[in-house]
VOBA-1610 file (N, C-alpha, C; in pm, whole numbers, padded with zeros to 5 digits, always signed):
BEGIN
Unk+01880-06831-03700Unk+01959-06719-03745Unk+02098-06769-03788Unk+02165-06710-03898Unk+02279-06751-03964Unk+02395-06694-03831Unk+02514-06800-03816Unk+02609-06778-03730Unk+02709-06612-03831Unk+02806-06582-03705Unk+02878-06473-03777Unk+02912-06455-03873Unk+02958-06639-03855Unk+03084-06651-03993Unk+02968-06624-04107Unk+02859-06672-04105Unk+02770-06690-04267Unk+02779-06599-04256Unk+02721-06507-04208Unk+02679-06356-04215Unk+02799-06275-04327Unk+02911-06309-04223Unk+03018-06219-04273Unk+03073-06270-04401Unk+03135-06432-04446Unk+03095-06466-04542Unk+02974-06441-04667Unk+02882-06387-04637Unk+02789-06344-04723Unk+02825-06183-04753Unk+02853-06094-04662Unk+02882-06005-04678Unk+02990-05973-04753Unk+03078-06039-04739Unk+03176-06049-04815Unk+03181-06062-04998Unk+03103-06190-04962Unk+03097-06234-05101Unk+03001-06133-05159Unk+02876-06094-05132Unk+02761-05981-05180Unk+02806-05825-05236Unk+02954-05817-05147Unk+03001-05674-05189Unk+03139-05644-05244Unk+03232-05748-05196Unk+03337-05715-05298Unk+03404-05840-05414Unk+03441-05765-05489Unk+03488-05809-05628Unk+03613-05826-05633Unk+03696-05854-05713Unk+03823-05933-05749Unk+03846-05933-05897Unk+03887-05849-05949Unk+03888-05827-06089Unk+03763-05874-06204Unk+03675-05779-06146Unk+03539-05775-06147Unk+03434-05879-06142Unk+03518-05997-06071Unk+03410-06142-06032Unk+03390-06096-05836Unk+03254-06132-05832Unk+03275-06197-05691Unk+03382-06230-05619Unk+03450-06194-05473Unk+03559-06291-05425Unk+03466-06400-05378Unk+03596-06529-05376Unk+03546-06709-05342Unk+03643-06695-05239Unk+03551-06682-05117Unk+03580-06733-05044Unk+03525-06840-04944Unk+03673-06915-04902Unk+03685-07017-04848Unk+03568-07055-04722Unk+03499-07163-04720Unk+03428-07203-04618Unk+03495-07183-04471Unk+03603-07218-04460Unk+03684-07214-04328Unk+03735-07021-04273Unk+03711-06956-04367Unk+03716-06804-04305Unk+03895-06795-04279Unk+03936-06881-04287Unk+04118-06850-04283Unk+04189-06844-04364Unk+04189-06743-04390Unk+04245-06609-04504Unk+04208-06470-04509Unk+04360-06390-04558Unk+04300-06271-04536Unk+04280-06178-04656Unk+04173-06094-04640Unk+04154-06055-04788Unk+04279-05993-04893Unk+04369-05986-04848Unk+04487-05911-04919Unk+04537-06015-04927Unk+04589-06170-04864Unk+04615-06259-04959Unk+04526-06281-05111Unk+04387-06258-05081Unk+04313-06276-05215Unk+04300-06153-05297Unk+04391-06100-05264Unk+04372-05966-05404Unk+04278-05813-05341Unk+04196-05867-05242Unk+04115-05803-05205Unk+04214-05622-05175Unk+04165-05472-05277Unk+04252-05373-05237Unk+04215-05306-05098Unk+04304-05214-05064Unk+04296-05175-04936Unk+04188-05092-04939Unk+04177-05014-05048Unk+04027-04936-05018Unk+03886-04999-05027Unk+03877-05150-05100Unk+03777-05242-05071Unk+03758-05310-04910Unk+03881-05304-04857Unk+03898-05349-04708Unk+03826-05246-04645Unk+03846-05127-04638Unk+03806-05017-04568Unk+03641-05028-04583Unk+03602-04995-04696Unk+03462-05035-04698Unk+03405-05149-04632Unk+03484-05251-04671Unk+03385-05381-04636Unk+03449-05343-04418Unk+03515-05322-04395Unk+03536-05265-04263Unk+03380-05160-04230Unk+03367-05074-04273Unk+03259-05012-04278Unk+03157-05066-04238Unk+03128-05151-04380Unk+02974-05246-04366Unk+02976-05361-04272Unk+03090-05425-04210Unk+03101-05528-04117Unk+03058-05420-03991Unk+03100-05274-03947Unk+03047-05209-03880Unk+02938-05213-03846Unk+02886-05156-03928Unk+02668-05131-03928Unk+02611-05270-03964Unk+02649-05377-04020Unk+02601-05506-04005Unk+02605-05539-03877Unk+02677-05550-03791Unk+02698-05607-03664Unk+02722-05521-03554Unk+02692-05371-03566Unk+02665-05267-03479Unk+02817-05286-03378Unk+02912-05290-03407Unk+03025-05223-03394Unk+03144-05152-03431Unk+03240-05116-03374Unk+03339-05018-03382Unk+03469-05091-03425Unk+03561-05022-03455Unk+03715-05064-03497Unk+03768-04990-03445Unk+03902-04996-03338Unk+03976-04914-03362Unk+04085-04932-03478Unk+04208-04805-03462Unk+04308-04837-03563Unk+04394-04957-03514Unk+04385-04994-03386Unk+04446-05087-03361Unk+04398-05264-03391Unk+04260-05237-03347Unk+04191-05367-03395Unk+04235-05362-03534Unk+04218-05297-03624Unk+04213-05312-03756Unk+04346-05403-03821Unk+04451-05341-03733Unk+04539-05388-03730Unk+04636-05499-03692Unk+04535-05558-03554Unk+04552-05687-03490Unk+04526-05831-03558Unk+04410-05794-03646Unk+04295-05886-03735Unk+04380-05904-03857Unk+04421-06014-03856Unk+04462-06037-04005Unk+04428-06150-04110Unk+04277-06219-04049Unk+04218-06301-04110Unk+04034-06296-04091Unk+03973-06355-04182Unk+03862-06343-04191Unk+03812-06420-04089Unk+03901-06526-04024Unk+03822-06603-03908Unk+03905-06505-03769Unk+03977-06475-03752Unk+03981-06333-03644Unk+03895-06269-03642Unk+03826-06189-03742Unk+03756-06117-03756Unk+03611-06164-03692Unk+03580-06255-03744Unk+03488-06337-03696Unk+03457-06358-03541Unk+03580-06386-03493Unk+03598-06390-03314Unk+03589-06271-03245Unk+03631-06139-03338Unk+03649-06016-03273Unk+03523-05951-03278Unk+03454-05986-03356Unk+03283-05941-03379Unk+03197-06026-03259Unk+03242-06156-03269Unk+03166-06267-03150Unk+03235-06175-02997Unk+03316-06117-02966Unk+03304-06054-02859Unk+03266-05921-02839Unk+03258-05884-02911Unk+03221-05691-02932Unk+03075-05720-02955Unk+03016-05838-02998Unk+02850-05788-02975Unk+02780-05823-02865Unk+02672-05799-02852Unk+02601-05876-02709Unk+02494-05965-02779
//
């Protein structure tokens, strides 16, 4: 089975765009999508689908704590079982 990071890396790359290409993102997951252009209402979504992909929750505060794609990554590796 693919680790988080692929997962979420794939997810990423599979659903949002960047002035209508694919975003490239980085193998290492450290960066955050609003350094890459990524808009806030594409965040929200892909927040969404990182939800029901990995069967958890956000609060407004997590959302807010997370400010990189490899955080994100760690905060999913403890919120699942």
């Amino acid at each position: 089975m693919a680790s988080t990071g692929e997962r979420l890396h794939a997810l990423v790359s599979n659903n949002i765009e960047i002035d209508g290409k694919p975003a490239d993102i980085p193998a290492d997951l450290n960066v955050s999508l609003a350094d890459l252009g990524v808009s806030s209402l594409d965040r929200v979504a892909l927040a969404k689908l990182v939800a029901a992909e990995f069967s958890i929750t956000f609060s407004l505060e997590d959302c807010t704590n997370i400010e990189n794609l490899s955080q994100l990554v760690e905060f999913i590796d403890a919120n699942t079982s």
